[in-house]
C-alpha positions as CSV (number, residue, x, y, z in Angstrom):
1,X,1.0,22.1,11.3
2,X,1.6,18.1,11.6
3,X,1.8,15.7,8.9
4,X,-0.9,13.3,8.6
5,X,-0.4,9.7,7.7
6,X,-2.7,7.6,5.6
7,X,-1.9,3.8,5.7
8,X,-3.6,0.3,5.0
9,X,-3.8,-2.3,8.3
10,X,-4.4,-5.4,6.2
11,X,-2.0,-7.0,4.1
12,X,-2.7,-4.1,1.3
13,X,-5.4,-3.6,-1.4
14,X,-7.4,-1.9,1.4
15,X,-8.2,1.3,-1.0
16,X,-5.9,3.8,-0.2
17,X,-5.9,5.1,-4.1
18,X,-9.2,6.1,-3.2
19,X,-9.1,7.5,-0.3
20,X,-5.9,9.7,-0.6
21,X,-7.8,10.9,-3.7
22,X,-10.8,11.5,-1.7
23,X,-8.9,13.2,0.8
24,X,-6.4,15.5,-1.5
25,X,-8.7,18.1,-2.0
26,X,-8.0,19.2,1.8
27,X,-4.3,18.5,1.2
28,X,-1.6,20.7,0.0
29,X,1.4,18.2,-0.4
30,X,0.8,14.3,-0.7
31,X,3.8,12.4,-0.1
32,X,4.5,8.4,-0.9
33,X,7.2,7.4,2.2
34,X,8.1,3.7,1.3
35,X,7.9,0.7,-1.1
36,X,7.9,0.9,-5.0
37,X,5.9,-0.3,-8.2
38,X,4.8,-3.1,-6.5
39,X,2.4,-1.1,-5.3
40,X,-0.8,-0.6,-6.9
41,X,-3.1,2.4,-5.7
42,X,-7.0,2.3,-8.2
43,X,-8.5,5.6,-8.4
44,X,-11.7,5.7,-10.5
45,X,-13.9,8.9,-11.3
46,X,-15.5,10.2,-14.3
47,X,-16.3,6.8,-15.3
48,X,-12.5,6.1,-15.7
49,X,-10.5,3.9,-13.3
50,X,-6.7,4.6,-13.2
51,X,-4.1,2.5,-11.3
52,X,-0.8,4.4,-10.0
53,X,2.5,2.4,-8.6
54,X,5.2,5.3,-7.9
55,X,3.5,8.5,-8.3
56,X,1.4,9.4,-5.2
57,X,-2.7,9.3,-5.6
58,X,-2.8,13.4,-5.0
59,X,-1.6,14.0,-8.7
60,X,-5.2,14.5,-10.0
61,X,-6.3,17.4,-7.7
62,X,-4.6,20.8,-10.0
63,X,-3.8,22.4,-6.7
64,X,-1.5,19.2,-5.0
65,X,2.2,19.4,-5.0
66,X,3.3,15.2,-5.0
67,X,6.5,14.2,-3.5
68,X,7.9,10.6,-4.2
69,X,10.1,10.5,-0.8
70,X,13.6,8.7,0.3
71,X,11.9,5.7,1.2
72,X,10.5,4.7,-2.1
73,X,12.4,2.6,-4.7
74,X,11.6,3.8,-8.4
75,X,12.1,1.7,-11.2
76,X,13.1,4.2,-13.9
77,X,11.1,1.7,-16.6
78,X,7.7,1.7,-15.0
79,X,8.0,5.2,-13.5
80,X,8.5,6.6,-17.5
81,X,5.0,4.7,-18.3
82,X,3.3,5.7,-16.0
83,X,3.7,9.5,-16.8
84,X,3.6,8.6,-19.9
85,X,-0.3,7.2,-19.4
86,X,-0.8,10.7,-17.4
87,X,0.3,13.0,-20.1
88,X,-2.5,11.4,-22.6
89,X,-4.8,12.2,-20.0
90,X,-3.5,15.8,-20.0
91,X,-2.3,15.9,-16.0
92,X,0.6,18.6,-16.2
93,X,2.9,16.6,-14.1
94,X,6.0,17.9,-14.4
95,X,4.8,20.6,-12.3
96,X,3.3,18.8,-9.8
97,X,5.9,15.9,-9.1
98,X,9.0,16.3,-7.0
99,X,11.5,13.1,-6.4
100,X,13.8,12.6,-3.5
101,X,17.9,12.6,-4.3
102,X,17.9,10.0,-1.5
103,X,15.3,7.5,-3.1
104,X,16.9,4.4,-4.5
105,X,17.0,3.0,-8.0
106,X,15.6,-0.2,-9.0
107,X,18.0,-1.8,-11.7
108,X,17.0,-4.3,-14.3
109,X,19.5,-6.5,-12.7
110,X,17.5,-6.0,-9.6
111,X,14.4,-7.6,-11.4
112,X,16.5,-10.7,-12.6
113,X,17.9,-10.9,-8.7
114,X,14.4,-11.0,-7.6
115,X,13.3,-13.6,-10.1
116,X,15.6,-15.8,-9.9
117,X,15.9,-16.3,-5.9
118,X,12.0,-16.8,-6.0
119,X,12.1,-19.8,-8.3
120,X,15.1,-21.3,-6.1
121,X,12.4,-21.2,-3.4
122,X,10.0,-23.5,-4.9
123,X,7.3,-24.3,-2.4
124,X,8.0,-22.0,-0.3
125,X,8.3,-19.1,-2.3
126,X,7.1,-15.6,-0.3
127,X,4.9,-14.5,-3.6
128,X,7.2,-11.8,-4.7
129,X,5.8,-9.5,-7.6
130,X,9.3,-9.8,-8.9
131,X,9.8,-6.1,-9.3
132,X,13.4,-6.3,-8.3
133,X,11.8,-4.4,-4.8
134,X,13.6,-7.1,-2.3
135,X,17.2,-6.9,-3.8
136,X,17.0,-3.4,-4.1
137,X,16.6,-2.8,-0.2
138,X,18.9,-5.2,0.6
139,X,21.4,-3.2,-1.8
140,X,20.1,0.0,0.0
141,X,21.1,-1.6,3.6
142,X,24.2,-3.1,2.2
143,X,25.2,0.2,1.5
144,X,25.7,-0.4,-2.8
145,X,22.5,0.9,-4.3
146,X,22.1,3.8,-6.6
147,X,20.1,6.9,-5.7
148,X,18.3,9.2,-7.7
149,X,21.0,11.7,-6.9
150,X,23.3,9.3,-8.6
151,X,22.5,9.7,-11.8
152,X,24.2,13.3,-12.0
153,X,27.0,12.0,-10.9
154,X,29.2,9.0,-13.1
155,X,25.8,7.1,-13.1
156,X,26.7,4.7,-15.9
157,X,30.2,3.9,-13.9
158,X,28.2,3.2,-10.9
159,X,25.4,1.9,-12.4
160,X,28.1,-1.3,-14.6
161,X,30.3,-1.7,-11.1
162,X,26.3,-3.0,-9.2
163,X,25.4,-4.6,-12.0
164,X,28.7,-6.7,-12.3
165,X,28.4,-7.4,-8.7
166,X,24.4,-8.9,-9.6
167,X,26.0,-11.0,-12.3
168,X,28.9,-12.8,-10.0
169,X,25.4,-13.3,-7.5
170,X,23.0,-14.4,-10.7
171,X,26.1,-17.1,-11.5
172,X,25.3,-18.9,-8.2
173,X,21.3,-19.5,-9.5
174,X,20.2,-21.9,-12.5
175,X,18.7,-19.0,-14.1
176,X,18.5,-17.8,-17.5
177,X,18.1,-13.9,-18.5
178,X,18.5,-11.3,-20.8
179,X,18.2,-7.8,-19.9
180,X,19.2,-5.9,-22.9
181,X,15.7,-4.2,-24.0
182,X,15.1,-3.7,-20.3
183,X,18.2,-1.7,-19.8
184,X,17.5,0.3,-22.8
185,X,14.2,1.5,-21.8
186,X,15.9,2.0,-18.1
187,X,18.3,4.7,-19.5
188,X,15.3,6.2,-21.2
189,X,13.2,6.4,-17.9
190,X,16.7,7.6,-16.3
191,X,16.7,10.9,-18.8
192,X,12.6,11.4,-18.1
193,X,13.7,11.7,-14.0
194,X,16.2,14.5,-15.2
195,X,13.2,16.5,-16.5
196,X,11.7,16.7,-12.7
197,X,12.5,18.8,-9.8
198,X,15.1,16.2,-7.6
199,X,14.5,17.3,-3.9
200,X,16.4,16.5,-0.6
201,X,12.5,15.1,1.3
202,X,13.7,16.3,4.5
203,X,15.0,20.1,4.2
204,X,11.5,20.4,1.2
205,X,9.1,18.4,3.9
206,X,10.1,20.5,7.0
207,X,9.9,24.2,4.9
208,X,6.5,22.9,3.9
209,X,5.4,22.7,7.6
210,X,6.9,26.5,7.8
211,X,4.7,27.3,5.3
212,X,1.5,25.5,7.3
213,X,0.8,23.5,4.1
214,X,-1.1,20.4,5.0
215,X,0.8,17.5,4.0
216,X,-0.7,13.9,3.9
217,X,2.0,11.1,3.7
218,X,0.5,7.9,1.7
219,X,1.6,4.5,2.8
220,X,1.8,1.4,0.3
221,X,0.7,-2.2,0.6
222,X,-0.1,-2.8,4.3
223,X,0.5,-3.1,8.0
224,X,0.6,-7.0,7.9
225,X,3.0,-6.9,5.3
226,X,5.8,-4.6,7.6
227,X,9.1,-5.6,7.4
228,X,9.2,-6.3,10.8
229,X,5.9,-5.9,12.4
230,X,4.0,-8.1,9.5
231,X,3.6,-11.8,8.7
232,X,7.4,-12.7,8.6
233,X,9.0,-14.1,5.9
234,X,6.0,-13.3,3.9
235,X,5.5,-10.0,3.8
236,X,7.5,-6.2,1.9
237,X,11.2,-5.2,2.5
238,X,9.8,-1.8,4.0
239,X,8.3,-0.2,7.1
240,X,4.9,0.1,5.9
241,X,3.4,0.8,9.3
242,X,3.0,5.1,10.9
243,X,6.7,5.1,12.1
244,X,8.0,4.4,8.2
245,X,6.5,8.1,7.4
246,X,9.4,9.5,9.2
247,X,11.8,7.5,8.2
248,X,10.7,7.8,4.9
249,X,10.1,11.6,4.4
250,X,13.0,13.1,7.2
251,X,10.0,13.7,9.6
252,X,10.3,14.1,12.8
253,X,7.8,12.0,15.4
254,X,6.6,15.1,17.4
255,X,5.2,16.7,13.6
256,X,2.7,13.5,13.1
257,X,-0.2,14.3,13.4
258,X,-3.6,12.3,12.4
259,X,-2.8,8.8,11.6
260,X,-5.7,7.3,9.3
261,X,-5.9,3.5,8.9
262,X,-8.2,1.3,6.1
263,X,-9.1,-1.8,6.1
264,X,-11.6,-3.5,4.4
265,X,-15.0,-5.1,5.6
266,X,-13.4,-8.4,5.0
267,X,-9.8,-9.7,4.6
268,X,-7.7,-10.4,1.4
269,X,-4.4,-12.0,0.9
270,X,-2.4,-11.9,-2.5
271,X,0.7,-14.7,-2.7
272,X,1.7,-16.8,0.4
273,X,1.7,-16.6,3.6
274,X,-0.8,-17.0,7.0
275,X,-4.3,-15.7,6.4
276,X,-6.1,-17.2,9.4
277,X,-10.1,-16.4,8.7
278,X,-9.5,-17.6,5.0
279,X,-12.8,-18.6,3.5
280,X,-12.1,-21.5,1.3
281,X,-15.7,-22.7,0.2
282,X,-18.1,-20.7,-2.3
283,X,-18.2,-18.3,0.2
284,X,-14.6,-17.0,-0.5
285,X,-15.5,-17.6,-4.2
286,X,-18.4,-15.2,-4.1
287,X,-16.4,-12.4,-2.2
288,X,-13.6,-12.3,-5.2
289,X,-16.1,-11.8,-7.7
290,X,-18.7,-9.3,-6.0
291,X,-15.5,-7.6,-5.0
292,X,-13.5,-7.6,-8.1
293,X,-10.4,-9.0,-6.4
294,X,-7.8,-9.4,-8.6
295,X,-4.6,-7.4,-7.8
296,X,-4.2,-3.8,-9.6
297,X,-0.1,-4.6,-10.4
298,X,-0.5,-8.3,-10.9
299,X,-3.6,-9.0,-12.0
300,X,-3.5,-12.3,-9.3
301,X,-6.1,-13.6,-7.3
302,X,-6.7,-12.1,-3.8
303,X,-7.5,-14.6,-1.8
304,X,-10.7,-13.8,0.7
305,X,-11.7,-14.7,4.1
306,X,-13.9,-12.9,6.7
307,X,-12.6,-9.5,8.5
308,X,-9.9,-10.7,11.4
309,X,-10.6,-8.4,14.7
310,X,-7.6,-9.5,16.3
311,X,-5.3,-8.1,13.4
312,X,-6.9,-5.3,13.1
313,X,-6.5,-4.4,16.1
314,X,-2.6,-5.1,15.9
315,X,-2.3,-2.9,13.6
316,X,-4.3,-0.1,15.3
317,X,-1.8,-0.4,18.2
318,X,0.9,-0.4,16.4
319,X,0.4,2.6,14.2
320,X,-1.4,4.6,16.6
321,X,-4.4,5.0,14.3
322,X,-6.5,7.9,15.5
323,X,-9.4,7.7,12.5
324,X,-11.0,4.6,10.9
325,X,-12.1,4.3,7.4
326,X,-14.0,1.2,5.9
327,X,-13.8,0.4,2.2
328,X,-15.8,-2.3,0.6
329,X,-18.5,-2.6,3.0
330,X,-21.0,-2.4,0.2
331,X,-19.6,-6.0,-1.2
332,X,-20.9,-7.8,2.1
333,X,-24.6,-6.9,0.5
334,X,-24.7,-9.9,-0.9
335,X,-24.4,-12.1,1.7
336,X,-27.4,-13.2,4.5
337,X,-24.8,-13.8,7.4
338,X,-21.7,-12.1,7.6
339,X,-18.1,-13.2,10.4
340,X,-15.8,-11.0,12.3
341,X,-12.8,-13.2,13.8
342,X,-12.4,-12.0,17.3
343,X,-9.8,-15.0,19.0
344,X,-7.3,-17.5,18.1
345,X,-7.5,-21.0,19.4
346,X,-4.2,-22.1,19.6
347,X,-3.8,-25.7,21.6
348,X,-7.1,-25.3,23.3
349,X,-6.3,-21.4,24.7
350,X,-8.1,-18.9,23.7
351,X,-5.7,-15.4,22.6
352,X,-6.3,-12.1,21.8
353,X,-2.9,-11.8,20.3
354,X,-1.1,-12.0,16.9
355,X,1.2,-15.2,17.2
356,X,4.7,-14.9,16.8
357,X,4.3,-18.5,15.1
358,X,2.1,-17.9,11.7
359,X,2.4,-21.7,11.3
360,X,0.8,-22.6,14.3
361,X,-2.4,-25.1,14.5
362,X,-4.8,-21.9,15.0
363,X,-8.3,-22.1,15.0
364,X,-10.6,-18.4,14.9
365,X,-13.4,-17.4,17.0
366,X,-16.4,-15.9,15.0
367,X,-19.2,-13.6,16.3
368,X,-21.7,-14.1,13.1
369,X,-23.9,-10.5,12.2
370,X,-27.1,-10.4,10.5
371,X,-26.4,-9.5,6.7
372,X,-27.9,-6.6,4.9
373,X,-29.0,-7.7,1.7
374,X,-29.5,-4.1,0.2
375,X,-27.8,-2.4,-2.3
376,X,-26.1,0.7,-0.4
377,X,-23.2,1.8,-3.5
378,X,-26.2,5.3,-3.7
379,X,-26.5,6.0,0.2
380,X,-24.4,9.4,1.0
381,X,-25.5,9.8,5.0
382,X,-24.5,7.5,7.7
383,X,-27.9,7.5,9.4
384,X,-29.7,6.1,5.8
385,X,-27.2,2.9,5.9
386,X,-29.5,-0.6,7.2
387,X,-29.2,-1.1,11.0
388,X,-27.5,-4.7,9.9
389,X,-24.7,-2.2,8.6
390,X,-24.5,0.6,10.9
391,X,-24.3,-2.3,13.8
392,X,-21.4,-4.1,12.2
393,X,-19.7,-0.7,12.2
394,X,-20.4,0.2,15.7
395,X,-19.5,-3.6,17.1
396,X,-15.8,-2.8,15.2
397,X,-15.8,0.9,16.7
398,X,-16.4,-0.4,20.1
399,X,-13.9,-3.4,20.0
400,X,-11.2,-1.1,18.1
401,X,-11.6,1.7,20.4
402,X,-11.3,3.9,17.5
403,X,-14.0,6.0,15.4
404,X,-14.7,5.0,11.9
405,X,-15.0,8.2,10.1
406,X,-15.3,7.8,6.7
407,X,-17.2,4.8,4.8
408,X,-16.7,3.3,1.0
409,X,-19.9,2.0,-0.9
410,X,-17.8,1.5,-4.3
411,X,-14.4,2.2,-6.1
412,X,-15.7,5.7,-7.3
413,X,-14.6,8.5,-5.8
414,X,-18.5,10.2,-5.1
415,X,-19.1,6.8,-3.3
416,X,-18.2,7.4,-0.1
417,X,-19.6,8.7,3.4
418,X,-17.9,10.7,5.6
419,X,-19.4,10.9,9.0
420,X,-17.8,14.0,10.6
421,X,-16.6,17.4,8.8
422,X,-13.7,17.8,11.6
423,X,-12.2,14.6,10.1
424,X,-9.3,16.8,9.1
């Protein structure tokens, strides 16, 4: 048995919530391998739309076990409302939740840290969610953060020698704070984590593949926003891309297995940073509103542009993507002609190839597709979509190289097409 990844190609918001949720039914174990609450995964069902930032997107199926790996960073705060918003809705989660010892502890220090070094920015601020998720890497690679192991173990002496050592930082920045109710409700959140099963990821992860459970390992934010391999400076202090999965669960390469990748019909971009099909007229207007794009942690703007072939296909490489799925295609109904971005012109040559400069003079190449102009949210089988649509899906097939086998018609979980039973 191999461990499937699931992860977004964009620069996040691609739909994973849904998907995962789509897809736990087939999974045992569902396991988050990197970044924190900044994350913001939308499930909707039953009429009811929820948004989860730590807990993995598995925890509604009864018969899922979820694991919060080593690579994630929990704020103790966030984490204790959000199963606080699951118990009301009567999800046994204590049962179903395990936590890695080795993930690290976001600090309220961490959000002041994170707050302050934005503002000294100014213009050129990176569009942080200020969750304290930056500073707490960097304590994690500095080799001073706090793991979830920790707190058994002198956790308030540990926890008042880091946050002295944020203070003597803080002093340098013209920055006021106060995080006295904050580090209240911290300690709260840090005696809710005792209540769950603490797990070392890599010694739990490899018994599970013993056992042939299937395990699905859920990425957050996206591909263009990897540490190394996204948008630089403006992108997440994590591996978000396929290789992060092992790093961030104890898995081994040679026990990956299918590696699925989202993306949207078109692009969005929340905060700063290179977006180089942006749409900037009524166009990009009109794709924010049919698509509701506002983001699920911040509430910000997304800003829109057309679906850029060039990056998608980066990120295909790069992950090793093996299936396909499109989300939002049903929001391009409302348009006559619709763009895919297929090359850069960057000082009069034409490239194929993500720039190492994102500030370069780049112009796109568009091949321009007949739209549909037909509500498709209520089609459940591929060969019932418009020819418009099923021709923009086999144009990105053919150019990716790889098969798109499932398709999303709306947020809700029923809306959705899945081409092929074998996908798993």
């Amino acid at each position: 048995m191999k461990v499937d990844v699931l992860l977004g190609l964009q620069w996040g918001d691609e739909g994973k919530g849904k998907i995962v949720d789509v897809l736990s039914p087939k999974y045992d174990v569902i396991a988050r391998f990197q970044g924190g609450p900044n994350a913001g995964h939308s499930l909707e069902f039953n009429n009811k739309k929820y948004v989860l930032h730590s807990i993995p997107s598995g925890i509604f199926h009864k018969n899922s076990i979820n694991v919060i790996g080593n690579g994630v960073v929990i704020d103790p705060v966030i984490f204790k409302k959000e199963i606080d918003g699951l118990e009301k809705e009567c999800v046994d989660i204590k049962k179903k939740l395990l936590i890695s010892k080795k993930a690290h502890l976001i600090l309220p220090s961490h959000r002041v840290l994170d707050a302050a070094s934005e503002a000294a920015k100014g213009k050129t601020k990176i569009g942080s969610t200020l969750k304290g998720i930056g500073p707490t890497y960097m304590d994690k690679t500095g080799r001073n953060g706090i793991r979830v192991g920790d707190i058994e173990y002198n956790l308030k002496d540990k926890y008042q020698k880091l946050y002295n050592k944020h203070r003597q930082i803080l002093e340098q920045y013209d920055f006021q704070y106060d995080i006295s109710e904050y580090e209240k409700l911290w300690f709260e959140g840090i005696e809710l984590i005792k209540e769950f099963e603490l797990i070392d990821s890599e010694y739990t992860i490899d018994q599970y593949l013993e056992e042939n459970k299937k395990i699905l390992a859920e990425g957050a934010q996206g591909t263009l926003l990897d540490i190394d391999f996204g948008t630089y400076p403006y992108v997440t202090s994590s591996n978000t891309v396929s290789a992060g999965a092992c790093t961030g669960l104890g898995v081994s390469p040679k026990n990956i297995g299918e590696v699925y990748g989202i993306f949207k019909a078109y692009c969005t971009r929340v905060g700063s940073g290179p977006f180089f099909t942006e749409i900037f007229d009524e166009t990009g207007k009109k794709l924010q509103k049919y698509g509701h794009e506002y983001g699920a942690t911040t509430g910000r703007e997304r800003r829109c542009g057309w679906l850029d072939l060039i990056a998608l296909k980066y990120s295909v490489k790069i992950n090793g993507v093996t299936q396909l799925i499109i989300t939002k295609a049903d929001v391009l109904s409302y348009f006559d002609k619709i763009k895919i971005g297929i090359a850069y012109k960057i000082n009069d040559k034409i490239s194929t190839k993500v720039p190492f400069d994102n500030q370069a003079n780049i112009e796109v190449v568009y091949k321009e597709f007949k739209g549909w102009k037909t509500d498709v949210t209520k089609v459940r089988k591929y060969n019932d979509l418009p020819n418009e649509l099923i021709s923009f899906i086999k144009y990105i097939e053919n150019e990716v190289g790889v098969p798109i086998k499932i398709i999303s018609l709306g947020p809700d979980r029923a809306e959705t097409i899945i081409r092929s039973s074998t996908y798993l």
